[in-house]
DRENDO-1510 file (C-alpha; in Angstrom, 1 decimal, always signed):
<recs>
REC; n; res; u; v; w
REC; 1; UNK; +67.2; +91.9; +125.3 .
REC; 2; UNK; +69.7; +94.1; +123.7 .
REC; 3; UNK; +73.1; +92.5; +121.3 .
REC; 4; UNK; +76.2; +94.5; +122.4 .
REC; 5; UNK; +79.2; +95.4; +119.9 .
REC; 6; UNK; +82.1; +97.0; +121.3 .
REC; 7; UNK; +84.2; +98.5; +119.0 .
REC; 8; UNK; +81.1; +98.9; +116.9 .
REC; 9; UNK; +82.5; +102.3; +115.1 .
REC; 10; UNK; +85.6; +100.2; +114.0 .
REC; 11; UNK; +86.3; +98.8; +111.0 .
REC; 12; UNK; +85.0; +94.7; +112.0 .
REC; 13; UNK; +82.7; +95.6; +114.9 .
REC; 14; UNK; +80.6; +98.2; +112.0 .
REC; 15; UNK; +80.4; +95.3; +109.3 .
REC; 16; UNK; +79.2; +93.2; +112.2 .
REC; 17; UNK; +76.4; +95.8; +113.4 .
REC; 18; UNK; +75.1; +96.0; +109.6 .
REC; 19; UNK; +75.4; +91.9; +109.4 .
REC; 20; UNK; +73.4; +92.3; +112.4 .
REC; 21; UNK; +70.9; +94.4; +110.6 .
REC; 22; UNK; +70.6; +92.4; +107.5 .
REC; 23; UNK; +69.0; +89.9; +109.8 .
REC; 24; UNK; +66.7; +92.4; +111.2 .
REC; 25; UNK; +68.4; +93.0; +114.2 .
REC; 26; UNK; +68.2; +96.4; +115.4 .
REC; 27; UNK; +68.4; +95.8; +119.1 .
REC; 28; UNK; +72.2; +96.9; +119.3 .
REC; 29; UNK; +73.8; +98.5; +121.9 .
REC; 30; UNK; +76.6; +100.2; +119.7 .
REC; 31; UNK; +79.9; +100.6; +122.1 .
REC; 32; UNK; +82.7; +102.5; +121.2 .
REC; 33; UNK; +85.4; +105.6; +121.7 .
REC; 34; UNK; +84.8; +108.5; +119.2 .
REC; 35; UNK; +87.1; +110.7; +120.3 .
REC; 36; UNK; +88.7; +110.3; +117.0 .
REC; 37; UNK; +85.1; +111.4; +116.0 .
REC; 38; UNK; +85.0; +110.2; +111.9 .
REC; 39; UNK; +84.5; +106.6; +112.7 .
REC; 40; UNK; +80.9; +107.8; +113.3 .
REC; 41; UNK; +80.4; +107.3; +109.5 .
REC; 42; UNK; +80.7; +103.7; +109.9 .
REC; 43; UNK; +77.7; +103.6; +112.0 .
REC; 44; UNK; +75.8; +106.4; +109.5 .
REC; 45; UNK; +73.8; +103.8; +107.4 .
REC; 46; UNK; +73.7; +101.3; +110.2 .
REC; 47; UNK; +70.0; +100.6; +112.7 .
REC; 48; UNK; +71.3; +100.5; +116.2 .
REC; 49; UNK; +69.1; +101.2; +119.9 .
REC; 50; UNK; +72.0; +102.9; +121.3 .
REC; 51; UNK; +75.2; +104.3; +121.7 .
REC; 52; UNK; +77.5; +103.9; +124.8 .
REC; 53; UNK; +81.1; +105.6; +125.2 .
REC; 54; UNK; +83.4; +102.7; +126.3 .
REC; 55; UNK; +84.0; +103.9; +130.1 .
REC; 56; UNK; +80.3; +104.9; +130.5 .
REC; 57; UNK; +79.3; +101.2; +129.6 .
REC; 58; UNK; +82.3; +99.7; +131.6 .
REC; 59; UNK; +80.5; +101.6; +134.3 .
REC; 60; UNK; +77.5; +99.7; +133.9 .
REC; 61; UNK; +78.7; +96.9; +133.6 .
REC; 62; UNK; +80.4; +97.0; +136.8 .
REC; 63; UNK; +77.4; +98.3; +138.7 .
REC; 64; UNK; +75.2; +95.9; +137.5 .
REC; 65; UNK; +73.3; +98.4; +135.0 .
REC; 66; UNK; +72.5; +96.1; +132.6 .
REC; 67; UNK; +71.4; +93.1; +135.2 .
REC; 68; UNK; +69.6; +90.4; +132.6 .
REC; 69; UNK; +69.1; +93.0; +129.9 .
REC; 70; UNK; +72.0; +91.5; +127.5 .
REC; 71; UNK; +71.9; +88.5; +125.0 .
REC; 72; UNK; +75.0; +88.6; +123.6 .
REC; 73; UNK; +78.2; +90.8; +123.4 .
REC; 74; UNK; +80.2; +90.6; +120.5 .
REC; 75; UNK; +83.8; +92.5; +121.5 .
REC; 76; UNK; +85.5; +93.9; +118.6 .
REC; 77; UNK; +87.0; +96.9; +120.9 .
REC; 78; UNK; +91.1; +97.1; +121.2 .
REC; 79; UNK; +93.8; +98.7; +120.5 .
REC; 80; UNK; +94.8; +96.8; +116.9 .
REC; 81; UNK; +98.3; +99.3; +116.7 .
REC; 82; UNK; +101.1; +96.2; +116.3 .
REC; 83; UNK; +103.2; +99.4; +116.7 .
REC; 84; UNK; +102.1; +101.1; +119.8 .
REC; 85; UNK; +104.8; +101.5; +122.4 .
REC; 86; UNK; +102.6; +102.2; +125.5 .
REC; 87; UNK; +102.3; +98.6; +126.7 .
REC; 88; UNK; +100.1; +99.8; +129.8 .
REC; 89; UNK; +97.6; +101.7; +127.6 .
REC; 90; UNK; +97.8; +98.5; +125.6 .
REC; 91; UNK; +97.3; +95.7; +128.7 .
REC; 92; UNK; +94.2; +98.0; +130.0 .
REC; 93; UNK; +92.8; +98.4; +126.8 .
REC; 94; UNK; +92.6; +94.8; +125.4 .
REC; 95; UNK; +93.3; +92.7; +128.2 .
REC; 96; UNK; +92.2; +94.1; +131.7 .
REC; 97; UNK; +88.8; +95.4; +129.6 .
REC; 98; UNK; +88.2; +92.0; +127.8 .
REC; 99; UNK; +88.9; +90.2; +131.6 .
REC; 100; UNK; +86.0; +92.8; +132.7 .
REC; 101; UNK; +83.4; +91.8; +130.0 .
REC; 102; UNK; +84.4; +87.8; +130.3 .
REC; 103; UNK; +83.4; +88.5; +134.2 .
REC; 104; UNK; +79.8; +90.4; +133.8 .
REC; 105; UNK; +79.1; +87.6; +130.9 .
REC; 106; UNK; +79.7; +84.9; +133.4 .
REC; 107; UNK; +77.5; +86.2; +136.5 .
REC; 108; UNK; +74.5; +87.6; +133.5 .
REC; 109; UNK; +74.9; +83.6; +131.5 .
REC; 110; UNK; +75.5; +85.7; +127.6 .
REC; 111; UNK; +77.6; +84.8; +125.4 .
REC; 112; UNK; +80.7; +86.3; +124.7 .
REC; 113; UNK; +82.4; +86.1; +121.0 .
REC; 114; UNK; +85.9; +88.4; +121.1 .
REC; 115; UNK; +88.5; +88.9; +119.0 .
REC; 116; UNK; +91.7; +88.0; +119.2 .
REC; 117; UNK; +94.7; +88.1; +116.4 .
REC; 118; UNK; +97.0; +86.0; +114.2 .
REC; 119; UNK; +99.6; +88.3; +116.2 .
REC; 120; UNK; +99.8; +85.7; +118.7 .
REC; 121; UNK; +101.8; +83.5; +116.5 .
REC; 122; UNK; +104.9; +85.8; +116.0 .
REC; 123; UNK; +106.9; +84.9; +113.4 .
REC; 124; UNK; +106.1; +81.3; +113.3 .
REC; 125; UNK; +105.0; +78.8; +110.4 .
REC; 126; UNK; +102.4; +76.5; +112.2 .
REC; 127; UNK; +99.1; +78.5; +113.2 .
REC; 128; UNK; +97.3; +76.1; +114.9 .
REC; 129; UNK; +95.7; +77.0; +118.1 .
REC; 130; UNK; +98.2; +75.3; +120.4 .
REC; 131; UNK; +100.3; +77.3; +122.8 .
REC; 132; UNK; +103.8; +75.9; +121.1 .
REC; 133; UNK; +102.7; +77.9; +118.5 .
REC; 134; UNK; +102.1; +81.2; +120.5 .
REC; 135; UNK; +105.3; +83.8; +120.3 .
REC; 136; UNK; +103.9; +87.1; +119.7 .
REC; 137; UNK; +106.5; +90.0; +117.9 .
REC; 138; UNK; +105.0; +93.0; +119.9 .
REC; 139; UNK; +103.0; +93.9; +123.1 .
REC; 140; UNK; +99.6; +93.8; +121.2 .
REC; 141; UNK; +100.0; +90.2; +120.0 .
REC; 142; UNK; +101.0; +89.5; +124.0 .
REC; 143; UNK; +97.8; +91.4; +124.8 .
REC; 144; UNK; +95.7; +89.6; +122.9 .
REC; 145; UNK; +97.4; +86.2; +123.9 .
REC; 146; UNK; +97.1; +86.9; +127.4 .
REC; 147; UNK; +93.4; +87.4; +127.3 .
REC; 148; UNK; +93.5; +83.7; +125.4 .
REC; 149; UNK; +95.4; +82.4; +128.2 .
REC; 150; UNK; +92.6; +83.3; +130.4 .
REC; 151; UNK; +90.4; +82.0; +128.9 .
REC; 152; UNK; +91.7; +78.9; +128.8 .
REC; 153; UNK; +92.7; +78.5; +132.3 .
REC; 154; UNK; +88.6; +79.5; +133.3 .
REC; 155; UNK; +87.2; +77.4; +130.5 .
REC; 156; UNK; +85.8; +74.9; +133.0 .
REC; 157; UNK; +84.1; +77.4; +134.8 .
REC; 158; UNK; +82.1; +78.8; +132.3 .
REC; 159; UNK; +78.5; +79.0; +132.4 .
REC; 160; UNK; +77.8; +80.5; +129.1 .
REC; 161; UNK; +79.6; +80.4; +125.7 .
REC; 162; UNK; +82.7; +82.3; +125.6 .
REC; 163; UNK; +84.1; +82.2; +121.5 .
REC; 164; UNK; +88.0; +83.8; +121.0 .
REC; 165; UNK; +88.4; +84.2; +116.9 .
REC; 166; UNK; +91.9; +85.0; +115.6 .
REC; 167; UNK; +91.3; +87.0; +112.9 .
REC; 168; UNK; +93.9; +87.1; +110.4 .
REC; 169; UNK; +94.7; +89.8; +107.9 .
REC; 170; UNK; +91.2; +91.2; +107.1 .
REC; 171; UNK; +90.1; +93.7; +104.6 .
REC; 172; UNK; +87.1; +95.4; +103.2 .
REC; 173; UNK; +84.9; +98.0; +103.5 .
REC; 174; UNK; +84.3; +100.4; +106.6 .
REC; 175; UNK; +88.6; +100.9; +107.6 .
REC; 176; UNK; +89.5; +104.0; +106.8 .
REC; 177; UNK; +90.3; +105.3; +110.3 .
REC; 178; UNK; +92.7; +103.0; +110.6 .
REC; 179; UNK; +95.1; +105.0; +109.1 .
REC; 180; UNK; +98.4; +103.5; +108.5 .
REC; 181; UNK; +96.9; +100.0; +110.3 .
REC; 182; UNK; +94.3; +99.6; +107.3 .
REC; 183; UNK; +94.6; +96.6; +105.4 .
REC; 184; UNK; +97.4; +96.7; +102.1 .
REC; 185; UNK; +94.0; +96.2; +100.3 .
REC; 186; UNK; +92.7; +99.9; +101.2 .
REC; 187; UNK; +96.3; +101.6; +100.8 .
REC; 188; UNK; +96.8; +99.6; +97.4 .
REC; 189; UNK; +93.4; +100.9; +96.4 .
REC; 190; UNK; +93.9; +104.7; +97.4 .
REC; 191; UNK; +97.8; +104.5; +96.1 .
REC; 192; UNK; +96.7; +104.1; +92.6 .
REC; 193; UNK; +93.4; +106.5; +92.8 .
REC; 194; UNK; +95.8; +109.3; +93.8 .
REC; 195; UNK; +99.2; +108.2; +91.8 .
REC; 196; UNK; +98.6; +105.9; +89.5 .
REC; 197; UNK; +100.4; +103.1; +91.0 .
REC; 198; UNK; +101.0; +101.2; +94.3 .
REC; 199; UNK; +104.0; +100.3; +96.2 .
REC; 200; UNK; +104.9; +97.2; +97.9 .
REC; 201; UNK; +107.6; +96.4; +100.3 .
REC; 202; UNK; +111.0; +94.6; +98.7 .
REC; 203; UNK; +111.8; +91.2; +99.2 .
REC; 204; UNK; +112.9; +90.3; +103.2 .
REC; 205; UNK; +113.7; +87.3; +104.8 .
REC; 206; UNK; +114.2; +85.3; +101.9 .
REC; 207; UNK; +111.2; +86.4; +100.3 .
REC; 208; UNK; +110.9; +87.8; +96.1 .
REC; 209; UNK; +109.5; +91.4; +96.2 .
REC; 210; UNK; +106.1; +91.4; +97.4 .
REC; 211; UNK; +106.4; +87.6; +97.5 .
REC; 212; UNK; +105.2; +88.3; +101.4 .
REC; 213; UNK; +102.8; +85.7; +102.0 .
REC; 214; UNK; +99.7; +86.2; +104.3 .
REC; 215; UNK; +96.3; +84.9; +105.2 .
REC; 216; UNK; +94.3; +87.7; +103.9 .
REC; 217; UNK; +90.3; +87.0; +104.4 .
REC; 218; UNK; +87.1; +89.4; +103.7 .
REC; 219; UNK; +85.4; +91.1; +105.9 .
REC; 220; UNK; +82.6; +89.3; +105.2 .
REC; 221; UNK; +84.0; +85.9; +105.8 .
REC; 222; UNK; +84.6; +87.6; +109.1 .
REC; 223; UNK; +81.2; +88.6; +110.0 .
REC; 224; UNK; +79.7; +85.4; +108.7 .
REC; 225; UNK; +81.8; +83.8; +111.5 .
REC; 226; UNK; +80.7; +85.5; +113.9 .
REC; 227; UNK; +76.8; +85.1; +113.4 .
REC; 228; UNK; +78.3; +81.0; +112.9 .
REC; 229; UNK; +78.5; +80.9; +116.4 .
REC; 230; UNK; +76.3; +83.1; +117.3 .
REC; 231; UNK; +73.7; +80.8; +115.7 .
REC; 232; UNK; +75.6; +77.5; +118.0 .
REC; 233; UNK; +75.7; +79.4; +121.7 .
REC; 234; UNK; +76.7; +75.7; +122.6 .
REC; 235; UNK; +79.8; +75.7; +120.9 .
REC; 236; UNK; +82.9; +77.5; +122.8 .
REC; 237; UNK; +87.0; +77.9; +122.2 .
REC; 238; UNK; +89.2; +79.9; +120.2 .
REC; 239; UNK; +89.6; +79.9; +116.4 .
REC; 240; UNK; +91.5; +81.0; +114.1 .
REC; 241; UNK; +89.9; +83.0; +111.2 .
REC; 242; UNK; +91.4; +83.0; +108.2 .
REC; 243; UNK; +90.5; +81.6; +104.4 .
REC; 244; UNK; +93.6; +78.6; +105.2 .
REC; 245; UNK; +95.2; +79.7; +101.8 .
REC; 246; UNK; +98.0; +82.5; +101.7 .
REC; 247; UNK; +98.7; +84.6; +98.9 .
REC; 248; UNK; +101.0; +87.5; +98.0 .
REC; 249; UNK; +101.1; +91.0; +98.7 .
REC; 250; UNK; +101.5; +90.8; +94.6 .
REC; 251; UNK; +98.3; +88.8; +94.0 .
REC; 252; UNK; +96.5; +92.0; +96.3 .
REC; 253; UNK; +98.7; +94.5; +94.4 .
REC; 254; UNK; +97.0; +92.9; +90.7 .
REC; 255; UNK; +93.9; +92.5; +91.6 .
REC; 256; UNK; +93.3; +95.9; +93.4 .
REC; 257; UNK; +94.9; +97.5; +90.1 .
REC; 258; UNK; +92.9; +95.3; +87.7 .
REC; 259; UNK; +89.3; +95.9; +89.6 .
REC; 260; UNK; +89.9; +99.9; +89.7 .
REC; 261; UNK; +91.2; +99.3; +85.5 .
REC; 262; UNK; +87.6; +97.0; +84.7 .
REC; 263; UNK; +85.7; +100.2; +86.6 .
REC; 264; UNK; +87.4; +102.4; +83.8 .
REC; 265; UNK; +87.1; +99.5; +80.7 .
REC; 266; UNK; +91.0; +98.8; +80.9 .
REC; 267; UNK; +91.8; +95.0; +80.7 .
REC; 268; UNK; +93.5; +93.2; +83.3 .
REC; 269; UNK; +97.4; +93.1; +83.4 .
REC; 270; UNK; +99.6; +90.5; +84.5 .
REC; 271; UNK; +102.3; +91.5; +87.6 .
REC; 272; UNK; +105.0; +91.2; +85.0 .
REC; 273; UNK; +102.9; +93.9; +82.8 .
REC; 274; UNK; +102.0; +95.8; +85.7 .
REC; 275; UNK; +106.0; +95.7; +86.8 .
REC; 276; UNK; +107.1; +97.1; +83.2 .
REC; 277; UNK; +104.1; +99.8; +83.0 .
REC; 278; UNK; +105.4; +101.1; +86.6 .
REC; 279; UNK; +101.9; +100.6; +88.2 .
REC; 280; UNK; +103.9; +98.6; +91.0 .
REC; 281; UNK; +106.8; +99.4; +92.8 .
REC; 282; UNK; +109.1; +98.2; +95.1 .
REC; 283; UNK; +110.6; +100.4; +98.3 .
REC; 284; UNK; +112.7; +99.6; +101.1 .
REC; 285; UNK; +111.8; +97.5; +104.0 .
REC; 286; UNK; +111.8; +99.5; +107.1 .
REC; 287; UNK; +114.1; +99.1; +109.0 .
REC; 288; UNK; +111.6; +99.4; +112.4 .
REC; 289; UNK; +109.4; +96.2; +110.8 .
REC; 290; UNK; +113.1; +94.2; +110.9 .
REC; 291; UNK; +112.3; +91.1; +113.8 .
REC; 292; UNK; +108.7; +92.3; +113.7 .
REC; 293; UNK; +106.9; +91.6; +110.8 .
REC; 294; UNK; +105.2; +88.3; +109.8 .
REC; 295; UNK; +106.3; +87.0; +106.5 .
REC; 296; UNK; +104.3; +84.5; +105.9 .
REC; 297; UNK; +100.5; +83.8; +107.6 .
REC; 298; UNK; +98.0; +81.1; +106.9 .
REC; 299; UNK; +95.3; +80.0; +109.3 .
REC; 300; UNK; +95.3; +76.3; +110.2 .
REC; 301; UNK; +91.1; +75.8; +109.7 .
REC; 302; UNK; +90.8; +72.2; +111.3 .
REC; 303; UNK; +89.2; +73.9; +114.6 .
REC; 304; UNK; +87.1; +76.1; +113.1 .
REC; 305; UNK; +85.8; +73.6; +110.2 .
REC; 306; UNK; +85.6; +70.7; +113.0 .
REC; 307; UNK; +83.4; +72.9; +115.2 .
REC; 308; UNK; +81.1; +73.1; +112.1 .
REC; 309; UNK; +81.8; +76.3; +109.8 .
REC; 310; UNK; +81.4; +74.5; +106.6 .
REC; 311; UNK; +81.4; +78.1; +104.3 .
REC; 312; UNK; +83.6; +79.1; +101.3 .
REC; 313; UNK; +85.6; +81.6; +101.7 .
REC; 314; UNK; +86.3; +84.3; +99.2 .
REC; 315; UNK; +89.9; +84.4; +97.7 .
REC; 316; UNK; +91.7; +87.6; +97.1 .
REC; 317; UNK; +90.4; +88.0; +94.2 .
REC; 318; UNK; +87.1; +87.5; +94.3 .
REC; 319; UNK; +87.2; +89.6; +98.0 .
REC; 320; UNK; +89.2; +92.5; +96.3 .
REC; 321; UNK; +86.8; +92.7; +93.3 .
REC; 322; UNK; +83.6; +93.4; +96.2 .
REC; 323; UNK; +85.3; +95.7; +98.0 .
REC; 324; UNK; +86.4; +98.0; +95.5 .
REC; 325; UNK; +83.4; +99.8; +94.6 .
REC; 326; UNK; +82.6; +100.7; +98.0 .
REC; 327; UNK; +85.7; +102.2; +98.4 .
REC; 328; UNK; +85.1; +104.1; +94.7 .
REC; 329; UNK; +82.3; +105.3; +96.5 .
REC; 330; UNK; +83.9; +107.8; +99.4 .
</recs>
């Protein structure tokens, strides 16, 4: 019986894969696009049985090629782009395939743990899985709530567990495809390698300058998730995944700064320090972010901690401070 990862070459679905591995697992089916062919090295270090091109194991799926073969599927594939204009390459890509793995785990009875996004919530201030909460800014958070939606309305038809996790803003090791969709974490950290300091957006929306609150959560409280319900194939819904704490885009900015000055023997600065020494810096907002662009973020935990996650998680600081020397490392 094989575990499928979609996505697997991504930044979540490759921490998954070596979570996976850490428990011995090695019977993965690795699923992903490489056509932008770097997010290979994600998968470099990783133990996997094989590796399918997305369309070549939608295929499969669909012609029964994997008929009772399949424990599991953990579907970290999509589009993550809150940007992307195409909203038909985005509907296809993380709804119609998500409605397309939902069906083949129903008929083969294996689990199915997806992710969806804090984007569903828009721009409001309760994030509680509840749809008078749901108002996404852009066609991805629709995506991603439209597949939620589904699920809902087949819930009582399900024969095996089907898990939706709303991940919020996550960061760590294994995202540097993403580009200009990595986490502030990664840009913060590459800023000061190659200038010396990092820039954060101005105050918006009656926030102080890099006073931007968000639910930022490690990549490892992500994964540990995950294998949580794994571990419970019993226990079905959607959750939000997030540490239930925000903090600033400032507390990121410091403690970025002040792990890559500890790997040199500097001592830590404060943000006021930091401010006056020019290692932070303030631009513009964009103007394109204006009515898009979630201010403030923090996961309402009651679900997830009622259906029996009882873990820490790792504050920015403590998160920051593991991922750093990974990233020292590329």
């Amino acid at each position: 019986m094989y575990i499928v990862v979609t996505g697997a070459a991504g930044f979540i679905g490759a921490n998954l894969v070596k979570a996976l591995n850490s428990r011995g697992k090695t019977n993965i089916i690795a699923v992903d696009n490489l056509s932008r062919a770097d997010k290979f090295k994600n998968l470099a270090d990783c133990q996997i049985a094989d590796y399918l091109d997305k369309d070549e194991f939608v295929g499969l799926i669909t012609n029964e090629g994997f008929h009772g073969d399949i424990a599991a599927i953990f579907h970290q594939g999509a589009c993550s782009d809150t940007m992307e204009t195409d909203g038909r390459y985005m509907m296809q890509n993380n709804y119609r395939y998500s409605v397309e793995l939902l069906d083949f785990c129903q008929a083969q009875s294996a689990p199915l743990i997806y992710a969806s996004s804090a984007a569903v919530y828009g721009a409001g201030r309760v994030f509680r899985e509840s749809p008078e909460f749901e108002a996404p800014l852009n066609v991805y958070g629709y995506s991603k709530l439209l597949f939620d939606q589904h699920v809902r309305n087949r819930a009582r038809e399900f024969r095996s567990q089907v898990v939706g996790l709303r991940y919020f803003n996550v960061y760590g090791p294994r995202e540097a495809h993403k580009a200009r969709m990595a986490s502030v974490a990664f840009h913060f950290f590459n800023q000061y390698k190659n200038d010396g300091r990092v820039k954060l957006f101005e105050g918006a929306e009656g926030y102080a300058d890099g006073e931007q609150l968000r639910d930022f959560i490690a990549v490892d409280d992500v994964t540990n998730v995950n294998l949580f319900f794994y571990d419970h194939p019993e226990r079905s819904g959607i959750y939000n995944v997030g540490t239930g704490a925000c903090q600033s885009f400032n507390d990121v900015a410091r403690a970025t700064v002040n792990t890559c000055r500890a790997q040199q023997s500097l001592p830590p600065l404060s943000l006021q320090q930091l401010r006056d020494q020019g290692l932070i810096e303030y631009i513009e907002f964009p103007e394109a972010l204006r009515g898009k662009y979630q201010s403030f973020t923090q996961a309402d935990n009651s679900a997830l901690r009622k259906a029996g996650f009882n873990s820490p998680f790792l504050t920015v600081e403590q998160g920051v401070e593991r991922s750093v020397p990974e990233l020292s490392k590329k």
